[in-house]
C-alpha positions in Angstrom: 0.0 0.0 0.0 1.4 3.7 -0.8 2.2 5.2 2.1 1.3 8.7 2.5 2.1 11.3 5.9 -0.5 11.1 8.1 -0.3 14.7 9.4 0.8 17.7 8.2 4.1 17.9 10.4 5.1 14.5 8.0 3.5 15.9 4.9 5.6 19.3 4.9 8.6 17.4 6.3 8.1 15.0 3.4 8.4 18.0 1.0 11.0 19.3 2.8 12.8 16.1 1.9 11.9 15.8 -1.9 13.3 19.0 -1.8 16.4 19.1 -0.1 17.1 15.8 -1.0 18.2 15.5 -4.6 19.7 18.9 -4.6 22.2 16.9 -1.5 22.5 14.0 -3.9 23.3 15.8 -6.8 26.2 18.0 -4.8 27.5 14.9 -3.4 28.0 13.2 -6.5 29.3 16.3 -8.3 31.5 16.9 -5.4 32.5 13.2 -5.8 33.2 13.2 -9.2 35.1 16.4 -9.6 36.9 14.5 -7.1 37.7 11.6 -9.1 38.6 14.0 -12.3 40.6 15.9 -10.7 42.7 13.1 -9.2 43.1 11.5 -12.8 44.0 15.1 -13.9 47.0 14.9 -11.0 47.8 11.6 -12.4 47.8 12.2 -15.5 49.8 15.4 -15.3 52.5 14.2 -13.1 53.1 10.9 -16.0 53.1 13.5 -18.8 55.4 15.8 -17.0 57.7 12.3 -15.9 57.7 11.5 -19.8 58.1 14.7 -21.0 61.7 15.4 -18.5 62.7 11.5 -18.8 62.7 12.1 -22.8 64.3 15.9 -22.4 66.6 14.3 -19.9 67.8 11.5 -21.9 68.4 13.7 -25.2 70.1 16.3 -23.3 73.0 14.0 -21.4 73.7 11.9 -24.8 74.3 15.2 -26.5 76.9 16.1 -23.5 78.0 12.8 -23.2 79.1 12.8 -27.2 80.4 16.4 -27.1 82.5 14.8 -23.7 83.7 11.8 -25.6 84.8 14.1 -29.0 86.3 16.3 -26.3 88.4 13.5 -24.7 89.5 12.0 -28.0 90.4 15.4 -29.5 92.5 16.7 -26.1 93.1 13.4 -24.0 92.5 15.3 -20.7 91.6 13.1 -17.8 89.3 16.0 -16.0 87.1 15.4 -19.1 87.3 11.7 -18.9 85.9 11.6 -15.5 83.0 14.2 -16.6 82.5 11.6 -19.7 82.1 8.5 -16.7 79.7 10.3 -14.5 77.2 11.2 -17.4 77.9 8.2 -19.0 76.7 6.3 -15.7 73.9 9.0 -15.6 72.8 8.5 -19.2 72.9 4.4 -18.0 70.3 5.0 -15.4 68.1 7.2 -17.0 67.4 4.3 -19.7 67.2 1.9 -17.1 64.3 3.7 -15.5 63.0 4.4 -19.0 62.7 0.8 -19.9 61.6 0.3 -16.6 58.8 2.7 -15.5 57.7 4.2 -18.6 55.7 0.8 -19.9 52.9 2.6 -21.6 55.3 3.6 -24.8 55.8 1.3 -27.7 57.7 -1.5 -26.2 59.6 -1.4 -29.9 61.0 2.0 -29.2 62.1 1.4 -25.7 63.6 -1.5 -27.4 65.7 0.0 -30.2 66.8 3.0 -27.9 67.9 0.3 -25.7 70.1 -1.7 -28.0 71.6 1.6 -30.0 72.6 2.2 -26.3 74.1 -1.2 -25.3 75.9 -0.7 -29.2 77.5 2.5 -28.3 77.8 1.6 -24.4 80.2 -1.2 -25.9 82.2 1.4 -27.3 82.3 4.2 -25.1 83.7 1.3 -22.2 86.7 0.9 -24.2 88.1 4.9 -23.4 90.8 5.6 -22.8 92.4 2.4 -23.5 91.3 1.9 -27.7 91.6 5.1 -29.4 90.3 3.7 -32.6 87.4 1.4 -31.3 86.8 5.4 -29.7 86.4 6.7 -32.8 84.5 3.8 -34.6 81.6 3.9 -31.4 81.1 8.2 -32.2 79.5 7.9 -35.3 76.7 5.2 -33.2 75.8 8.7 -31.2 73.6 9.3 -34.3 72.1 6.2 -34.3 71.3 6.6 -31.0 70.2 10.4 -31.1 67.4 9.2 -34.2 66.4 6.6 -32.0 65.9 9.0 -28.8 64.0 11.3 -31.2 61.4 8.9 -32.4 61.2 8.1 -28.7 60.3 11.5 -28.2 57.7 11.4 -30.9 56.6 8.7 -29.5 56.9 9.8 -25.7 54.8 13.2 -27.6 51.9 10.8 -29.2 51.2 9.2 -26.0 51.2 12.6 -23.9 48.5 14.1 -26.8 46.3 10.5 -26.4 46.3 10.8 -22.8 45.3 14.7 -23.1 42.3 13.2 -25.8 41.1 10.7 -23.0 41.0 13.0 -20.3 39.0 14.9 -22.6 36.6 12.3 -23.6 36.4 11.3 -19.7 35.2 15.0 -18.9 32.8 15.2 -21.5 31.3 11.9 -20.3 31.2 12.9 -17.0 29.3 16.3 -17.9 26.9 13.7 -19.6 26.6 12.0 -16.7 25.9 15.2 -14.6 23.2 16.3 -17.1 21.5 13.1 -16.9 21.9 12.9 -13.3 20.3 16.6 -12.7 16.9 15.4 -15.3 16.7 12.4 -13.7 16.3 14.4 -10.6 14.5 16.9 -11.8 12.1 14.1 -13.0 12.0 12.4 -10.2 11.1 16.0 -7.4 8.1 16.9 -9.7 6.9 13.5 -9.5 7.4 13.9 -5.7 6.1 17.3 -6.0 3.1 15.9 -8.0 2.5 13.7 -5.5 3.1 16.3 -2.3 0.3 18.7 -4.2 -2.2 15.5 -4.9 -1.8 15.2 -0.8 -2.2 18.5 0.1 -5.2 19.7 -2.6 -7.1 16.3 -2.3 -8.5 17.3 0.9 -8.7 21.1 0.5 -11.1 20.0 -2.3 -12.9 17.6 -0.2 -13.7 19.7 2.3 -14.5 23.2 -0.4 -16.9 20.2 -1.8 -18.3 19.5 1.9 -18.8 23.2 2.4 -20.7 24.3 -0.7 -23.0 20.9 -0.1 -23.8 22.6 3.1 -24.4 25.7 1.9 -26.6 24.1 -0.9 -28.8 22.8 2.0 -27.9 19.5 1.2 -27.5 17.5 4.6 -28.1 13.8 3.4 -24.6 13.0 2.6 -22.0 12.3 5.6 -18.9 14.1 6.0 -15.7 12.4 5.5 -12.0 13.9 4.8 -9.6 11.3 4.0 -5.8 12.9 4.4 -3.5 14.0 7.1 -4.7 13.8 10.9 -5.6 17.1 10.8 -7.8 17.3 7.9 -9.6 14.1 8.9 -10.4 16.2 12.5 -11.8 19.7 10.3 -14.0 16.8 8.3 -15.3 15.9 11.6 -15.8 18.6 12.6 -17.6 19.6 9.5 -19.7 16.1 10.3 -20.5 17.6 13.7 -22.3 21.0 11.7 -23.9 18.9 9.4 -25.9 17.2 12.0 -26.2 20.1 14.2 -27.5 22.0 10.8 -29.5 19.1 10.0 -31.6 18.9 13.5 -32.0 23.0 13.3 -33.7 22.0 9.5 -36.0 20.0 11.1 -36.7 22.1 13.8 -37.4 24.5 12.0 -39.6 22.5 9.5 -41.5 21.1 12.6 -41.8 24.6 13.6 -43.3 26.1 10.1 -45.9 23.2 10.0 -46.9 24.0 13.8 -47.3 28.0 12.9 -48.9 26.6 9.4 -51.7 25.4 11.5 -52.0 27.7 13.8 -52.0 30.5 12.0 -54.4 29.3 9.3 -57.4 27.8 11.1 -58.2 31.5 13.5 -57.3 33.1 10.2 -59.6 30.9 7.9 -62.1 31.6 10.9 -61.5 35.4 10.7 -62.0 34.8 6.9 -65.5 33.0 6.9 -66.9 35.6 9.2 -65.8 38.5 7.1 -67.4 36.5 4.0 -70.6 35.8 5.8 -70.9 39.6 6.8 -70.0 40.7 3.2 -73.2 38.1 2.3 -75.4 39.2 4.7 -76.2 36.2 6.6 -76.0 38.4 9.6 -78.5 41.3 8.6 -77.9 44.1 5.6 -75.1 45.9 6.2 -74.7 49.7 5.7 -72.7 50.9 2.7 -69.6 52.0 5.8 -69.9 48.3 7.2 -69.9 47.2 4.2 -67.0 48.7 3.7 -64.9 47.7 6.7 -66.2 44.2 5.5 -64.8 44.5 2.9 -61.4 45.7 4.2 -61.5 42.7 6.3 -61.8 40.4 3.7 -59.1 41.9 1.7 -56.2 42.5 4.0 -57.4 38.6 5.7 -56.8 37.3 2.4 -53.3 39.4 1.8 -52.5 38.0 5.5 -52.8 34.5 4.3 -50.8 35.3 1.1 -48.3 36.4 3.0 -48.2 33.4 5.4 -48.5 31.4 2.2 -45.4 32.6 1.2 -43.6 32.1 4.2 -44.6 28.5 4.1 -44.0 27.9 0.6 -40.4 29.4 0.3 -39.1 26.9 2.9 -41.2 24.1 0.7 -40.1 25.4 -2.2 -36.5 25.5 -1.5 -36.4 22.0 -0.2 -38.5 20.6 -2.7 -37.7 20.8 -6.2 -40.0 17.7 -7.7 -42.6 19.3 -10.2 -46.0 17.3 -10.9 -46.4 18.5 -14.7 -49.7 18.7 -15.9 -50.9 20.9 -19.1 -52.0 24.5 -17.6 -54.4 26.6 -19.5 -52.7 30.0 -19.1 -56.2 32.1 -19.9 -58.0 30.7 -16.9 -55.2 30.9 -14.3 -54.9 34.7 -14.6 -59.0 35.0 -15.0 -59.0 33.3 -11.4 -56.3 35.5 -10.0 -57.7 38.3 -11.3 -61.2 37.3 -9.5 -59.2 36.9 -6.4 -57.8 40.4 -6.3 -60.9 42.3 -8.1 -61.5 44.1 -4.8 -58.0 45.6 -4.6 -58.2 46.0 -8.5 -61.9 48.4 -8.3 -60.7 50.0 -4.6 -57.5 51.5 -7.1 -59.4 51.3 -10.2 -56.2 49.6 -12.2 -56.7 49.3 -15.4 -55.7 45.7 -16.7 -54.7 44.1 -20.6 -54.3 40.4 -20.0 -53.7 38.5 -22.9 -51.5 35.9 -24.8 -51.0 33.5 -27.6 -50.3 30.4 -25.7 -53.4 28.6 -24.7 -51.7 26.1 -22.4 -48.4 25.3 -21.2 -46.8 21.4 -19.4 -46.1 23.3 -15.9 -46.5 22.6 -12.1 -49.8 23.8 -11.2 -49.2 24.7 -7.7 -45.9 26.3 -8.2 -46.5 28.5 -11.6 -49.8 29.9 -9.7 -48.1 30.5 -7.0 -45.7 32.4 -9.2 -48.4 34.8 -11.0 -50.5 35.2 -7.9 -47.4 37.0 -6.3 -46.5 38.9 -9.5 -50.1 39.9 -9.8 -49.9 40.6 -6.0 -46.8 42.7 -6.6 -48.3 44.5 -9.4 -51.4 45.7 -7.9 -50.2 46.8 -4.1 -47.1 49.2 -6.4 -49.5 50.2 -9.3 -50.9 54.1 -8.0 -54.8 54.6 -8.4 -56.0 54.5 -12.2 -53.2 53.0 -13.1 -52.4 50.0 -15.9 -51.2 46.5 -15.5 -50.1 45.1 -19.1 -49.9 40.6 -19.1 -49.0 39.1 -21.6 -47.5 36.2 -22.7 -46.1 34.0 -26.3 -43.7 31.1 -27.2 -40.2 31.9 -28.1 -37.6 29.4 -29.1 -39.7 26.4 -27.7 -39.8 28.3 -24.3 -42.9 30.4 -22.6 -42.0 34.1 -22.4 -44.5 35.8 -20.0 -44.3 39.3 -19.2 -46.5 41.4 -16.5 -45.9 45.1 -16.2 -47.5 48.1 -14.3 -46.9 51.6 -14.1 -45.7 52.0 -10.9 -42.2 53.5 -9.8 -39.5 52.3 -11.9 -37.1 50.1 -9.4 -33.7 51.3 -9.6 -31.0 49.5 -11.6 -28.8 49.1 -8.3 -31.6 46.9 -7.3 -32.5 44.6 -10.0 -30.8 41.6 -8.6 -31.4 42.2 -5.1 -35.0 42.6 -5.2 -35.0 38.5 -5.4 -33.1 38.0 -2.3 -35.2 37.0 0.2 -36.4 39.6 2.4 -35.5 42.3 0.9 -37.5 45.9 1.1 -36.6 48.0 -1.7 -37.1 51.6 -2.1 -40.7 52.0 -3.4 -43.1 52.4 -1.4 -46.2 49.2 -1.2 -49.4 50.4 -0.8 -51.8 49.0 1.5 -52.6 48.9 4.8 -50.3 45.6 5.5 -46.2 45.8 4.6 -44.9 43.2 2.3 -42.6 40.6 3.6 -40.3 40.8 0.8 -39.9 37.1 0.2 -42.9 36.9 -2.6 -40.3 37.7 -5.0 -37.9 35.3 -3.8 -41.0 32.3 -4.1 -41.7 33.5 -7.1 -38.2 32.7 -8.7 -37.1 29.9 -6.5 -40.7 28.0 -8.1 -39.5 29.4 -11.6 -36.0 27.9 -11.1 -37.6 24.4 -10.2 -39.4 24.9 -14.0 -35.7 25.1 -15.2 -36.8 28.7 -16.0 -35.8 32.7 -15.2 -37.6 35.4 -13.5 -35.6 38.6 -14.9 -36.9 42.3 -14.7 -36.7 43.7 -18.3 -37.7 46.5 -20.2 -41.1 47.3 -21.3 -41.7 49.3 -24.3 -44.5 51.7 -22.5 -44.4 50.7 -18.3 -41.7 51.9 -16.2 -41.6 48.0 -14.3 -42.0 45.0 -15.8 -41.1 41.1 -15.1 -40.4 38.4 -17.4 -40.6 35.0 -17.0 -39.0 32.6 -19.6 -40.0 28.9 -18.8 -38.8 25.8 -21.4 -40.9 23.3 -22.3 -40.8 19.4 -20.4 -38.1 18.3 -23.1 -35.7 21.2 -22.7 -36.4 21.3 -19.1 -35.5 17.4 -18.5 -37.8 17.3 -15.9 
């Protein structure tokens, strides 16, 4: 099994390592190697410099040694005899350690320089005692002086092939470094791969974990596979999910508690207002009427408004649509009825109309979306004023548009008007202040359709909202 640090401490002590590590390696075997090649280079030098002298040397003390024996055989003076002796025996031992040491020349010139020597060496023994065996061994000094010179050459061909290896032997070890450095280099990015698979496999766990939480999605456990301490932050994280989870329900059980509370004194308040506006209880006056009718209006805004409380919280946490065909022409004709009295108290002026008799849409949640439109239109419409619906099919999608002629909303506010909550700077009409989530309903059951809720421009009101819904295929529902 690949082992992999189990805390952070080991992780960035592990890429302190792939690090550090080859850079050590690498100066350690450059160090090494340098060492080596210069060591060769010492060798080297010193046998070049031993051949070089040893060759000098030799040519040097035959030339004096001739010039001694011409000397001695011309004048006969003993004080250049013994001079002639002591080279000669010098001249003797410097070939023996020629023929001894220097074994990487040509054994066949070693050879011949040796024998031209033994040749004249004969002769030269015989001073002072044979004049003319004296003078028969001089002319064997050339012999021996072409002999010492192709030892030379040769000693000079040797020196330049050891100069051309430790060339060669430099060159390969500069190969050898080169290779060694990619090798390493290949080797700390795969490390380094590895060190950042480590480190951003968890960071992306737990950015994954977070955005499912703030998605509202707390079905899925928590768990962050890495080092110690990421594995505790996942835990943690496991730890809010829960705690987020049991506040969800809480808060569900608590919206299904106020949903019946609030609705059955408010369906009571409701019925009575409806039976007074009928009459069961005696005529009323055309004042009492009035106030009836007050009551009856603002109970049923109340219960929109609680409506939409409830239904944000379902909407949001339930996405599943129950497609049915919609006829678009009676929806509105029944919204419509539902807000007439609000509609003749302001005297709005309405144009409701489309080319789209019916459209495959959620029932529940697309009337839920033009009741609060409609709702929104009326309560920021002023008195006499127009509300324009209308509605066609555009690229295989439903493009509905409903506009009034209200305040125009400022462009600062265009996005935030759908945020939950939020009041903008228009005034609402009405006795009762909007909540400022029917917006946020409206677009949340729009988004479930696939869909958009936009505001856009309208070619004659100041405010208008568009809704562009797909059809079942596009939508994939």
């Amino acid at each position: 099994m690949l082992w992999r640090p189990r805390s952070i401490l080991q992780l960035m002590l592990f890429g302190l390592i792939t690090v550090v590590a080859p850079l050590c390696v690498a100066i350690f075997y450059t160090v090494q190697t340098l060492d080596e090649l210069a060591s060769q280079n010492q060798k080297a030098s010193q046998h070049t410099i031993s051949l070089t002298r040893s060759s000098q040397f030799f040519e040097t003390n035959l030339l004096d040694l001739e010039r001694r024996a011409r000397q001695f055989v011309a004048l006969g003076d003993p004080d250049l005899l013994e001079l002639f002796v002591r080279e000669r025996k010098q001249l003797q031992a410097a070939l023996v350690q020629i023929n001894e040491t220097l074994t990487a020349i040509d054994h066949e010139s070693r050879s011949a320089l040796y024998q031209q020597w033994l040749q004249l060496d004969q002769g030269l023994q015989a001073i002072p005692q044979a004049s003319d065996e004296i003078s028969a061994a001089l002319p064997r000094f050339d012999e021996l002086s072409a002999a010492a010179n192709a030892f030379r050459q040769q000693v000079q061909a040797y020196v330049d092939a050891q100069l051309g290896e430790l060339s060669r032997n430099a060159e390969d070890i500069q190969r050898s470094l080169m290779l060694m450095v990619a090798l390493l280099a290949v080797l700390t990015l795969i490390f380094s791969l590895l060190l950042i698979y480590w480190i951003a496999t968890p960071v992306k766990q737990i950015g994954r974990e977070i955005r499912q939480l703030g998605s509202g999605d707390m079905s899925q456990p928590i768990q962050i596979s890495g080092p110690a301490e990421m594995q505790l932050l996942g835990n943690e994280l496991e730890w809010l999910r829960k705690r987020l989870d049991e506040l969800e329900q809480q808060k569900l059980q608590f919206l299904r508690h106020m949903s019946h509370e609030l609705k059955t004194p408010l369906a009571s308040l409701r019925e009575g207002a409806d039976l007074l506006a009928e009459g069961v209880a005696g005529e009323l006056q055309a004042k009492q009427s009035e106030v009836v009718d007050i009551i009856r209006d603002n109970s049923r805004e109340l219960q929109r408004l609680i409506e939409n409380l409830l239904d944000y919280n379902q909407v949001v946490h339930n996405q599943q649509l129950d497609v049915q065909p919609l006829s678009l022409h009676t929806v509105w004709q029944e919204l419509m009825s539902t807000h007439q009295i609000s509609i003749e108290q302001k005297q709005l002026q309405i144009d409701c109309e489309g080319d789209v008799e019916s459209w495959p849409l959620d029932e529940a949640k697309f009337r839920t979306v033009l009741d609060n439109l409609l709702s929104n239109a009326v309560n920021y419409a002023p008195e006499k004023g127009r509300i324009d619906i209308g509605w066609h099919q555009q690229d295989e999608a439903l493009v509905m548009e409903v506009a009034n002629s209200g305040k125009a909303i400022p462009k600062d506010e265009w996005k935030k008007i759908f945020e939950p909550f939020y009041q903008g700077v228009n005034s609402r009409t009405g006795p009762i202040k909007g909540s400022g989530i029917g917006l946020s309903v409206a677009r949340e059951c729009i988004l479930a359709h696939g869909g958009t809720l936009t505001l856009s421009q309208h070619p004659e009101l100041p405010v208008c909202f568009r809704i562009t819904c797909p059809t079942l295929e596009n939508n994939g529902i």
